[in-house]
TIKEKE-15291 format. One line per field, with one value per residue (C-alpha): residue in one letter; chain; x, y, z. Coordinates in steps of 0.25 Angstrom, whole numbers, padded with zeros to 4 digits. Each point is the difference from the previous one (the first is absolute). Layout:
<babas>
type: (a / ...)
mol: (A / ...)
c1: (X / ...)
c2: (Y / ...)
c3: (Z / ...)
</babas>
This chain:
<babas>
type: (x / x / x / x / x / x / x / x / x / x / x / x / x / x / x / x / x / x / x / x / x / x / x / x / x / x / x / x / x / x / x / x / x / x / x / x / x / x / x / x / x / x / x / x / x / x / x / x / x / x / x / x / x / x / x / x / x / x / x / x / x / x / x / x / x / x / x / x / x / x / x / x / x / x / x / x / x / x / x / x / x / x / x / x / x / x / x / x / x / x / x / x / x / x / x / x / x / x / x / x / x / x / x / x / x / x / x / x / x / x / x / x / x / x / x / x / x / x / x / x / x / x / x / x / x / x / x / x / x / x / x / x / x / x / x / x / x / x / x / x / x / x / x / x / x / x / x / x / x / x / x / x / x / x / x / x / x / x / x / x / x / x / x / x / x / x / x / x / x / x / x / x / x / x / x / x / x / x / x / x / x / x / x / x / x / x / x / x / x / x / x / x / x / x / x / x / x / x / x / x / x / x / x / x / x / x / x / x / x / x / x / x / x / x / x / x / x / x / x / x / x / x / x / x / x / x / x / x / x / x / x / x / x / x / x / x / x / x / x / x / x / x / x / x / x / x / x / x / x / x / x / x / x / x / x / x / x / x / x / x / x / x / x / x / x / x / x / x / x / x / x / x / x / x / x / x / x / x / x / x / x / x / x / x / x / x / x / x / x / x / x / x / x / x / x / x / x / x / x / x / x / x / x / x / x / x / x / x / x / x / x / x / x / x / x / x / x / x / x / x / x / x / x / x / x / x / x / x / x / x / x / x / x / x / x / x / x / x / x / x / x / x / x / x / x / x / x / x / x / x / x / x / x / x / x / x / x / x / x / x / x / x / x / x / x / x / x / x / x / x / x / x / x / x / x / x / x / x / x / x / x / x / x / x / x / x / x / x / x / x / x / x / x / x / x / x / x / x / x / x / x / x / x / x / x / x / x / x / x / x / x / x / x / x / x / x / x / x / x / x / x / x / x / x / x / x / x / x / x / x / x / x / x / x / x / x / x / x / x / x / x / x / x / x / x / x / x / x / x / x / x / x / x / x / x / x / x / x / x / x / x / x / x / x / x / x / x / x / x / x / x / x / x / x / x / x / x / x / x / x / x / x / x / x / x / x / x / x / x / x / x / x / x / x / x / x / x / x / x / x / x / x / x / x / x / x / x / x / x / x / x / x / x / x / x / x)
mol: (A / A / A / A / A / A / A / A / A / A / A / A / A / A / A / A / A / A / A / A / A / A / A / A / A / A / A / A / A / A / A / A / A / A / A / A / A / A / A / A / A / A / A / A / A / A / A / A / A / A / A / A / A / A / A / A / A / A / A / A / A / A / A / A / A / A / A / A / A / A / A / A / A / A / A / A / A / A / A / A / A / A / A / A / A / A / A / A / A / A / A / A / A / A / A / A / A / A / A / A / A / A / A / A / A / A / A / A / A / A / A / A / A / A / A / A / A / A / A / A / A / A / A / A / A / A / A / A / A / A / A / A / A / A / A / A / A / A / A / A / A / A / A / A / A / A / A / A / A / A / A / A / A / A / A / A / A / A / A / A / A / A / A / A / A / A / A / A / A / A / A / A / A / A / A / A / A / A / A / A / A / A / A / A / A / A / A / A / A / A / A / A / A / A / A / A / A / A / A / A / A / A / A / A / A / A / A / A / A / A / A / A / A / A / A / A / A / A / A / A / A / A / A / A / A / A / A / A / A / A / A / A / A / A / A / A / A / A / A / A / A / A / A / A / A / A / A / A / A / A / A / A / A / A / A / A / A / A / A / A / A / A / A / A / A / A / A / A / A / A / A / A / A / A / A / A / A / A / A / A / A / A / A / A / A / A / A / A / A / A / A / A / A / A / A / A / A / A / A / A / A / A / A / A / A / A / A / A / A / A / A / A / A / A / A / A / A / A / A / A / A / A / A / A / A / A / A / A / A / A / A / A / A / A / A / A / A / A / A / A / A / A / A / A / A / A / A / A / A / A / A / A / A / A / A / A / A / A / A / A / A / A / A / A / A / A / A / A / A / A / A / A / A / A / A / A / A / A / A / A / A / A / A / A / A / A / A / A / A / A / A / A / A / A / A / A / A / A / A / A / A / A / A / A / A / A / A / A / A / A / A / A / A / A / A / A / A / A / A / A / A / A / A / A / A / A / A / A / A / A / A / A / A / A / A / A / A / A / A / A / A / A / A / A / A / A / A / A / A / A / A / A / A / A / A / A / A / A / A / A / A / A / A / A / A / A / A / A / A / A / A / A / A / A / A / A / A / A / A / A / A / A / A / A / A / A / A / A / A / A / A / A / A / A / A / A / A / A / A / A / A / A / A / A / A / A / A / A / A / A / A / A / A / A / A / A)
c1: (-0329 / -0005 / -0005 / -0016 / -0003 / -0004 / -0015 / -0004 / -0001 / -0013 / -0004 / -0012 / -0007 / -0011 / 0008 / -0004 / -0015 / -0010 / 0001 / 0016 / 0003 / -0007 / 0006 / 0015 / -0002 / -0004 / 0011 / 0011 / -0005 / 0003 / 0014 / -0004 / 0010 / -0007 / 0003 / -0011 / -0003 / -0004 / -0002 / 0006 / 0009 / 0001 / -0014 / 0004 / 0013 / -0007 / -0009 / 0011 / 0009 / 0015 / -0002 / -0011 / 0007 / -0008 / 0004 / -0005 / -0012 / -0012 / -0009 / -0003 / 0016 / 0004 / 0014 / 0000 / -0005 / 0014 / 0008 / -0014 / -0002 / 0013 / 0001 / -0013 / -0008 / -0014 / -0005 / -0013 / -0008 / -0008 / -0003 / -0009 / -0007 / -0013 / 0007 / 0003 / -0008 / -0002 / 0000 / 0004 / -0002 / 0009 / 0012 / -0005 / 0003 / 0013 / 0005 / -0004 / 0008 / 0011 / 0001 / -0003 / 0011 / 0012 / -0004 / 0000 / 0014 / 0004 / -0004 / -0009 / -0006 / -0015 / -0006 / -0013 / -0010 / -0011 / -0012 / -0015 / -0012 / -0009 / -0013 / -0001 / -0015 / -0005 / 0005 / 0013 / 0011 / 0012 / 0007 / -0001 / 0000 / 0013 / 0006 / -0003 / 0005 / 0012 / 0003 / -0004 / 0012 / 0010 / -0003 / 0003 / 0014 / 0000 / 0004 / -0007 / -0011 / -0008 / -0012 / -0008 / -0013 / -0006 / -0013 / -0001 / 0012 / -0003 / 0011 / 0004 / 0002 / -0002 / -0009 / -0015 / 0003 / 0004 / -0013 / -0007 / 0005 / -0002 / -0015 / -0004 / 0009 / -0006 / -0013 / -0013 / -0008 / 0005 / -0002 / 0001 / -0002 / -0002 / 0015 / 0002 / -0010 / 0007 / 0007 / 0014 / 0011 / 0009 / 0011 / 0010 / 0014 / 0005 / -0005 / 0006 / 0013 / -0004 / -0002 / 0012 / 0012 / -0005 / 0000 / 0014 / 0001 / -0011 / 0007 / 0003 / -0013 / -0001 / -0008 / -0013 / -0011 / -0006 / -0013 / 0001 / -0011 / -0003 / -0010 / -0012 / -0008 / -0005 / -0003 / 0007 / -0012 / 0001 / 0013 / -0001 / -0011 / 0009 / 0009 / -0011 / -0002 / 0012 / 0002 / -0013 / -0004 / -0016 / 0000 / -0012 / 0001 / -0006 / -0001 / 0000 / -0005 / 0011 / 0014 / 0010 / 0015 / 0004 / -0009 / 0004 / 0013 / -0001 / -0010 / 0013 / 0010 / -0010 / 0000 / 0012 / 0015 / -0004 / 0004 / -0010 / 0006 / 0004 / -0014 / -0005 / 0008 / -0004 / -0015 / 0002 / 0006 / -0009 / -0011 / 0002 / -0001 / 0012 / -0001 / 0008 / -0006 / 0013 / 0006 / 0013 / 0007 / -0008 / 0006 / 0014 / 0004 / 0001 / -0008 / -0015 / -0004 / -0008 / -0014 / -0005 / -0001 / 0013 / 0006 / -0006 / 0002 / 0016 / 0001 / -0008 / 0009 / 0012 / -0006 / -0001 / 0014 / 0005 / 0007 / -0003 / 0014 / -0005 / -0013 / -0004 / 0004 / 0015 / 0002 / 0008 / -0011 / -0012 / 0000 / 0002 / 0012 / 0011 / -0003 / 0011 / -0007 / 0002 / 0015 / -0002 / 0011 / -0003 / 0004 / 0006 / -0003 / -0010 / 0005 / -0007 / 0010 / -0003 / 0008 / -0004 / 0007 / -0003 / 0008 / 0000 / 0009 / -0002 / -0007 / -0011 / 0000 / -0001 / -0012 / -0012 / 0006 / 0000 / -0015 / -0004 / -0014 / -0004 / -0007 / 0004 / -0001 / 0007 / 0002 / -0008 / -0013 / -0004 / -0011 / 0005 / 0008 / -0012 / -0006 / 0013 / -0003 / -0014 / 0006 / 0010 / -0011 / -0009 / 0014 / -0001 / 0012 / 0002 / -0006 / 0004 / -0008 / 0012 / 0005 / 0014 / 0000 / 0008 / -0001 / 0014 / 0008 / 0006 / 0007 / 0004 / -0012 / -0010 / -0013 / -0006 / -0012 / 0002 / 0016 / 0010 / 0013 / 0011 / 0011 / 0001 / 0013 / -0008 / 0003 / 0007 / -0008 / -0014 / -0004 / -0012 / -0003 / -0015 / -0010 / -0009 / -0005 / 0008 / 0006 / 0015 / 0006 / -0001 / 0010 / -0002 / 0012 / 0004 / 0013 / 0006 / 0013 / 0006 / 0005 / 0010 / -0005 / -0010 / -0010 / -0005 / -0001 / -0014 / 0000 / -0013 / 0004 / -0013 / 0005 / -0009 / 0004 / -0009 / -0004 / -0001 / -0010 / -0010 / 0011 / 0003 / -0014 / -0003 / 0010 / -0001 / -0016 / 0000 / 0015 / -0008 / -0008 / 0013 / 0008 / -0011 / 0001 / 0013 / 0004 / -0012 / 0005 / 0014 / -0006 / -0008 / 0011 / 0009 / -0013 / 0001 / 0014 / -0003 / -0014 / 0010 / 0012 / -0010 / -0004 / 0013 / 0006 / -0013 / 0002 / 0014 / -0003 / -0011 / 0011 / 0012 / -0011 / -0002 / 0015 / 0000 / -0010 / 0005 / 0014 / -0007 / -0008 / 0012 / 0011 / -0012 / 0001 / 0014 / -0001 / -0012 / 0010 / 0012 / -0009 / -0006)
c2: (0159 / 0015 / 0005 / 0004 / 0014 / 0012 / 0002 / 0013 / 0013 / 0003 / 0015 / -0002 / 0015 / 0000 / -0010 / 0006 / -0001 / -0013 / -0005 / 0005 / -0008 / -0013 / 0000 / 0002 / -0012 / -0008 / 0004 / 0000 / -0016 / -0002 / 0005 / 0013 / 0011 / 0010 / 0014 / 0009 / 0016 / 0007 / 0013 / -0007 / -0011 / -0002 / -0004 / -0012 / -0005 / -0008 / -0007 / -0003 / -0011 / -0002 / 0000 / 0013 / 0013 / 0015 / 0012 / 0012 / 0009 / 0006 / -0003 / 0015 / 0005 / -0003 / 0002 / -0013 / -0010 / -0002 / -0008 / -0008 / -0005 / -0002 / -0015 / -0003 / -0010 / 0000 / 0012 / -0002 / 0012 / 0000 / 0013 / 0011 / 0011 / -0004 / 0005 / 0015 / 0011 / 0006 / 0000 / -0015 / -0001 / 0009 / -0006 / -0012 / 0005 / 0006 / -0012 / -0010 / 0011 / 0001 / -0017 / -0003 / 0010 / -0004 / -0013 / 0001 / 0006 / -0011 / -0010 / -0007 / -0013 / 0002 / 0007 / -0008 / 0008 / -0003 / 0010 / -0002 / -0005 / 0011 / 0002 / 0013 / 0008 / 0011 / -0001 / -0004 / -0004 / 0012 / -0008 / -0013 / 0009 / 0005 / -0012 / -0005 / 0013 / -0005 / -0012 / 0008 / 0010 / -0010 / -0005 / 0013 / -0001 / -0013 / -0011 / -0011 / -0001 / -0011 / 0006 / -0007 / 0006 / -0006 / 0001 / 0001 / -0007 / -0009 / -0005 / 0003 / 0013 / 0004 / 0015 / -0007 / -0012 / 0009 / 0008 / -0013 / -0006 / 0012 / 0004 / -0016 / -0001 / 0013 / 0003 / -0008 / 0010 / 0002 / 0015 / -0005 / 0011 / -0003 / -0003 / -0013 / -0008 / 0004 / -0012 / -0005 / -0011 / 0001 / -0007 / -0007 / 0006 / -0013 / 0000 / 0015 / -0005 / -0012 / 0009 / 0010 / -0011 / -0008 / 0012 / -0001 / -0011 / 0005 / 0001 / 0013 / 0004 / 0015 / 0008 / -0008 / 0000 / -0009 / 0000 / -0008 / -0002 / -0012 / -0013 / 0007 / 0014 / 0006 / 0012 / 0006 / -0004 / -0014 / -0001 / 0008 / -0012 / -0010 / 0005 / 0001 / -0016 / -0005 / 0008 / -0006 / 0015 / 0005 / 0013 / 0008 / 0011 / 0013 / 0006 / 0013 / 0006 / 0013 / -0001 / 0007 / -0002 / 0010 / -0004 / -0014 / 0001 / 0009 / -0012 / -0010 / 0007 / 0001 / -0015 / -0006 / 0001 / 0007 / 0015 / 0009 / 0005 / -0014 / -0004 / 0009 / -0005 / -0014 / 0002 / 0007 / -0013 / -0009 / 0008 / -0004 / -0014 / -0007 / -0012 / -0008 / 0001 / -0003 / -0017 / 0002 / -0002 / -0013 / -0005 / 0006 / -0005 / -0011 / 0007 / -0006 / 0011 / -0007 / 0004 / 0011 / -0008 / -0008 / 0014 / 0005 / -0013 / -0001 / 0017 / -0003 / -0013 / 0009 / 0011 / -0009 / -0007 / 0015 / -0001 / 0010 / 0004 / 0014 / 0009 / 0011 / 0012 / -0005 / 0008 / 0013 / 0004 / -0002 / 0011 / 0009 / 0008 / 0005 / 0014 / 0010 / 0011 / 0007 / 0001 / 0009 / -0002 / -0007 / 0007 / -0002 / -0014 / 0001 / -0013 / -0006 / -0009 / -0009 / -0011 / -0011 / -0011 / -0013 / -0013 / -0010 / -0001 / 0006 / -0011 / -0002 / 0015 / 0000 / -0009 / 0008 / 0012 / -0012 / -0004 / 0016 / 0003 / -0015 / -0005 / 0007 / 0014 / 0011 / -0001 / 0011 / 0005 / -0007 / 0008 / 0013 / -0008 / -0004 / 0014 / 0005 / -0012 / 0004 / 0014 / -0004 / -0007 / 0013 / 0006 / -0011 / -0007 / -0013 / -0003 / -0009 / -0013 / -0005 / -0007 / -0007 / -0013 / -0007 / 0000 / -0003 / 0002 / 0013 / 0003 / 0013 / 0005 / -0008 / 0007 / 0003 / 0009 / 0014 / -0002 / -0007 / -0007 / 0006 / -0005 / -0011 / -0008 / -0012 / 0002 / 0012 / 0013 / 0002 / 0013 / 0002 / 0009 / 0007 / 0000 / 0007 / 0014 / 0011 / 0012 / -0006 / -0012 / -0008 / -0011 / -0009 / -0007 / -0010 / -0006 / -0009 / 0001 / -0007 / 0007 / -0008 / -0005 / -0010 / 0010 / 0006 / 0016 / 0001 / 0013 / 0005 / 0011 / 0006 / 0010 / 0011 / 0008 / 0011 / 0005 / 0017 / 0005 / -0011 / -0012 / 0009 / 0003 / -0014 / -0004 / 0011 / -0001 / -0015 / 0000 / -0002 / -0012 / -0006 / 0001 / -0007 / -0012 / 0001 / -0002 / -0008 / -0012 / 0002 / -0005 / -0009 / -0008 / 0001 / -0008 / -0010 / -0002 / -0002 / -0010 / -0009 / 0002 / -0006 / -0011 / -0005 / -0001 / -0009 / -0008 / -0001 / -0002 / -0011 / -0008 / 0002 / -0008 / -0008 / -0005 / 0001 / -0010 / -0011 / 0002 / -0002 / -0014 / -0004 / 0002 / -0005 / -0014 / -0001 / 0000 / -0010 / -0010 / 0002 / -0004 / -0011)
c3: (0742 / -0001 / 0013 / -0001 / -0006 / 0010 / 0003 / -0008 / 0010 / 0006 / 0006 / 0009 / 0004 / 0011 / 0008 / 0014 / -0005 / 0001 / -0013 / -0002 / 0013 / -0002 / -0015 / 0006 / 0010 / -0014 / -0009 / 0011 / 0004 / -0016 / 0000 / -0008 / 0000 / 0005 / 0001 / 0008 / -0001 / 0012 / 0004 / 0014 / -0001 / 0015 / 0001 / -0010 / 0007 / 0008 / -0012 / -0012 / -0001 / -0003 / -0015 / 0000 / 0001 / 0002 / -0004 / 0003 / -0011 / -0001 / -0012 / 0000 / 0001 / -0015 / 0005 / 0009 / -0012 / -0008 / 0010 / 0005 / -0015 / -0006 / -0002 / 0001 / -0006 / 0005 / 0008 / 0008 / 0002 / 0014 / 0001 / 0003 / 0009 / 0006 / 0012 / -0004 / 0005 / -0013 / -0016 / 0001 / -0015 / -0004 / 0009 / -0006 / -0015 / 0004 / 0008 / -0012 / -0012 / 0008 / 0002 / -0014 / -0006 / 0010 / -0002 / -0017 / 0002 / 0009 / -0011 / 0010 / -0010 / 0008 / 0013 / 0009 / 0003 / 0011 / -0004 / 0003 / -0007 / -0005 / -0006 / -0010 / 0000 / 0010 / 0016 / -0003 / 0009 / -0001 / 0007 / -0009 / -0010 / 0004 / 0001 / -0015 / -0005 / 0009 / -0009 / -0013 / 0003 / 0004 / -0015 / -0006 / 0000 / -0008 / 0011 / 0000 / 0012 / 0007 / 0006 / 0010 / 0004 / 0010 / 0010 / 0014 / 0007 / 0011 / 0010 / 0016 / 0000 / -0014 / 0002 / -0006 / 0011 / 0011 / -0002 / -0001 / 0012 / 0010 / -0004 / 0001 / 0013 / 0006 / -0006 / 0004 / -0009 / -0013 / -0007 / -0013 / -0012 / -0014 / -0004 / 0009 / -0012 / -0011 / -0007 / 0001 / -0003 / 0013 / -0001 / 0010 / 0001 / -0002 / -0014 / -0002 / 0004 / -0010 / -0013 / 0004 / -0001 / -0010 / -0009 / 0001 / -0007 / -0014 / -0012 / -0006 / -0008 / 0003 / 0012 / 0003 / 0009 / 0010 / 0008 / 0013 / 0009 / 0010 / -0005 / 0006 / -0004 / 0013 / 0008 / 0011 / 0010 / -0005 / 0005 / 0012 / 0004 / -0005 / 0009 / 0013 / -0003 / 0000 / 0014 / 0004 / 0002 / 0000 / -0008 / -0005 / -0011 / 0000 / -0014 / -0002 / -0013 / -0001 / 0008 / -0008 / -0002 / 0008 / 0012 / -0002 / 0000 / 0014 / 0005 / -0004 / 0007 / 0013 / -0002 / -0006 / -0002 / -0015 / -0002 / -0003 / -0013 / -0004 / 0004 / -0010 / -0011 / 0003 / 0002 / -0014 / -0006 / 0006 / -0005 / -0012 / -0007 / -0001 / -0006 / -0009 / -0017 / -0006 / 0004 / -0007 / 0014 / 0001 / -0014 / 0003 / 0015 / 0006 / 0013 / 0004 / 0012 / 0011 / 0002 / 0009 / 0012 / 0000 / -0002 / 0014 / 0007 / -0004 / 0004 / 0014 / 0003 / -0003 / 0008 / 0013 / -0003 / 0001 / -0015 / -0006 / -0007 / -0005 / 0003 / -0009 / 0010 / -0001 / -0012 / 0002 / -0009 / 0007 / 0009 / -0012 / -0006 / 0009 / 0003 / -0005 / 0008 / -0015 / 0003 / 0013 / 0009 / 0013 / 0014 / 0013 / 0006 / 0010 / 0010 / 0012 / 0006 / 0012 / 0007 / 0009 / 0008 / 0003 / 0007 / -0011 / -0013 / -0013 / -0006 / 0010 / -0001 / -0013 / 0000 / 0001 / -0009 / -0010 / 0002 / 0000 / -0009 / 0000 / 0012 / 0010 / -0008 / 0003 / 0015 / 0005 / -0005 / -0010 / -0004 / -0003 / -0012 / -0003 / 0000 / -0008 / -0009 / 0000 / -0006 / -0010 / -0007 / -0002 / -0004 / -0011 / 0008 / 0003 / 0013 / 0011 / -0005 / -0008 / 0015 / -0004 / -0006 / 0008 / 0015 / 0005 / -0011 / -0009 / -0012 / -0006 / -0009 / 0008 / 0003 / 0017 / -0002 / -0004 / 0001 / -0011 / 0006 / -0005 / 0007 / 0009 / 0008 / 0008 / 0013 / -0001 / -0008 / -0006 / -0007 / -0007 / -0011 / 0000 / -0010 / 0006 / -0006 / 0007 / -0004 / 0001 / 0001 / 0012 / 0006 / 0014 / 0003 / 0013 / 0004 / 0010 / 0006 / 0013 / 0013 / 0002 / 0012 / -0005 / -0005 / -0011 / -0004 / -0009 / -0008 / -0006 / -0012 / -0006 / -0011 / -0009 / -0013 / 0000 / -0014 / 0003 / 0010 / -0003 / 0004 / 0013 / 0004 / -0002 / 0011 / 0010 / 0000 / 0005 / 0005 / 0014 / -0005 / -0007 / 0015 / 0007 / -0011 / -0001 / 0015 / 0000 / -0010 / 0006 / 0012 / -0005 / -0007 / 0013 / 0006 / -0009 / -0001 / 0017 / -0002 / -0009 / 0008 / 0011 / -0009 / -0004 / 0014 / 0004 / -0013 / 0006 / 0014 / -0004 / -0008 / 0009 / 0010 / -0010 / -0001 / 0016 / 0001 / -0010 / 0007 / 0014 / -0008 / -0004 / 0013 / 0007 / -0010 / 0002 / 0015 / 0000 / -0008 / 0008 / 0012 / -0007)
</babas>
């Protein structure tokens, strides 16, 4: 009996992303072979499989596309710049050439493209529009592409349902311009992921189309009081005639985890209709996308239940393009170093550097990150409101505020990368080590690469502030290393009574029966 035949090769690109990550989970519980391209593959070493393998390219680095396509069968394309500070529609024709000529020399049979629907005519989306110039280019060379285009996505943590669910949650007046009652067809991520693996399985017809959209056509502010009433929520609009992209988009990122560049671009889109004209998709797939409210409802329950696998800022991406500094060399490391000691082991130690930017912030201060938030987010940064996803526990690639976990042993070493707009790179790290004598040595590192005069000014004109938070959140973590040292040791005391107690019943039983 011959042994089965190997499932063909797939390369998935935009795996750190929303839809990238909710479509690895799906191919790798079908048995896929799966091979993923990332900028980073240490921020996928805690997502893949046995039998998915990353390797290491960059979309924009022609030089890295060889080895990721050789072999491969299928190549799903997720990517593009919403997050890039700049001329996104030129990096997104440059990406897409330089995919769809490695992957014609590769002999790749077809790439999958997710794109976005769009509506031709005066106010155009650039960005929608980039992205269907996206799927014509990956055409050009002649490989055979499935394009999906679809309209608002809607899921926990997808960007429209974050911006949804925090003006609901946080707004009892609504400002509402004119772009929230233009019409749309969200659909659930569910139903995305749907459309995405059943293509793998069409038969070979050439590049096609499809327009995916949800089962109803509403506006923006008809899901944002759908969502207000299955939270039991009061809300009232305020309509304003005239509240422009720019002025939104800041208004969005006062208000929400939203960026105010990416705000801009997804104001832009949802300015626009974007709604299903073509069903092809309906009489192709097996898919029937659930209705407007089911969608909300599944991504509030998963929202509560805390399983939200992937969130839209977890894209290397989405805090724009790694900044090159134009190739200038950066200088001396500027280092504040700091060490603490408390009288516990390095896992209880380690503890509340492991919680740090969730509930208990950042141990000191907490409103001058706000305020530095507060800045970043005029500078066109990212802001503090992304929070951290999870409040106990990490992985390399995770997102806590401003930061980016970069490299993380549990119970042992944290050190987070930042994303903030400086004029250097930046790095704050912590590490546990024990005495020797019961006790553990806490080292707080913060280190700055200064770009020139700017990147040094920058850090000598609030190096005071920077001492007094730094010595501040040292000391704060020290403090709750010592409030749950004190708690564990009454959790202890309370159950070593406890054992007491039922030995003392139980002596005492004995000596009642011998004297009976």
């Amino acid at each position: 009996m011959s042994e089965p035949a190997e499932k063909p090769l797939i390369l998935l690109t935009g795996a750190t992303g929303y839809v990238g990550g909710r479509l690895l989970e799906a191919l790798q519980q079908s048995e896929h072979r799966v091979r993923c391209l990332a900028r980073r593959p240490e921020y996928l070493e805690n997502r893949v499989g046995e039998s998915t393998s990353v390797v290491r390219g960059d979309v924009l680095d022609p030089a890295t596309l060889p080895t990721a396509l050789e072999g491969v069968d299928t190549a799903f394309y997720l990517v593009h710049s919403i997050g890039a500070t700049r001329d996104f529609e030129s990096r997104d024709r440059q990406a897409a050439l330089n995919f769809a000529a490695a992957a014609q020399r590769a002999g790749v049979r077809r790439i999958i493209y997710l794109g976005g629907l769009d509506e031709a005519g005066e106010g155009r989306s650039n960005h929608l529009h980039s992205r269907q110039k996206t799927g014509a280019l990956l055409r050009s060379t002649g490989v055979p592409v499935i394009e999906f285009r679809a309209s608002i996505i809607l899921g926990s943590g997808s960007l429209s349902f974050e911006m949804i669910r925090t003006l609901v949650e946080r707004l009892p007046v609504m400002i509402c311009p004119r772009w929230v009652e233009v019409l749309a067809q969200p659909i659930y991520i569910a139903d995305v992921i749907s459309y995405l693996t059943e293509s793998l399985e069409l038969p070979d017809q050439g590049s096609r189309v499809f327009e995916i959209g949800g089962a109803d056509t509403v506006s923006f502010l008809e899901i944002m009081r759908e969502y207000a009433r299955q939270r039991g929520l009061r809300r009232f609009v305020l309509p304003v005639p005239v509240l422009t992209p720019n002025l939104s988009s800041l208004w969005l990122g006062l208000t929400t985890p939203v960026y105010a560049r990416v705000g801009r671009k997804l104001i832009a889109s949802i300015a626009n209709a974007t709604i299903v004209r073509v069903d092809e998709a309906e009489r192709t797939f097996d898919v029937q996308p659930v209705s407007m409210r089911e969608a909300i409802r599944r991504s509030i329950e998963n929202e509560d239940r805390g399983s939200t696998p992937t969130r839209w800022f977890d894209a290397v991406s989405s805090a724009g393009p790694a900044r090159s500094w134009g190739g200038t060399k950066f200088g001396r490391r500027l280092v504040d170093a700091r060490r603490g000691h408390v009288a516990v082991g390095p896992d209880l130690a380690f503890a509340p550097i492991r919680r740090i930017g969730g509930t208990p912030g950042w141990y000191y201060a907490n409103w001058l990150w706000g305020i530095r938030g507060f800045i970043d987010l005029m500078l066109g940064g990212v802001g503090v409101r992304r929070g951290r996803s999870d409040p106990e526990e990490l992985a390399v690639g995770a997102v806590i505020g401003f930061w980016r976990v970069e490299e993380y042993e549990p119970g042992r070493r944290l050190r987070l990368a930042a994303e903030m707009k400086v004029p250097g790179r930046a790095w704050l790290e912590f590490e546990v080590e024990p005495d020797g004598e019961g006790g553990t040595m806490i080292n707080q590192t913060a280190i700055y690469d200064p770009v020139g005069l700017l990147g040094l000014a920058y850090w000598y004109g609030i190096y005071p502030l920077h001492v007094r938070v730094f010595r501040g959140m040292l000391a704060g973590i020290v403090e709750a290393v010592g409030v749950a040292a004190t708690q564990q040791r009454r959790v202890d005391e309370n159950a070593q009574q406890g054992v007491n107690g039922r030995d003392a019943e139980a002596s005492g039983g004995v000596a009642e029966a011998e004297a009976s």
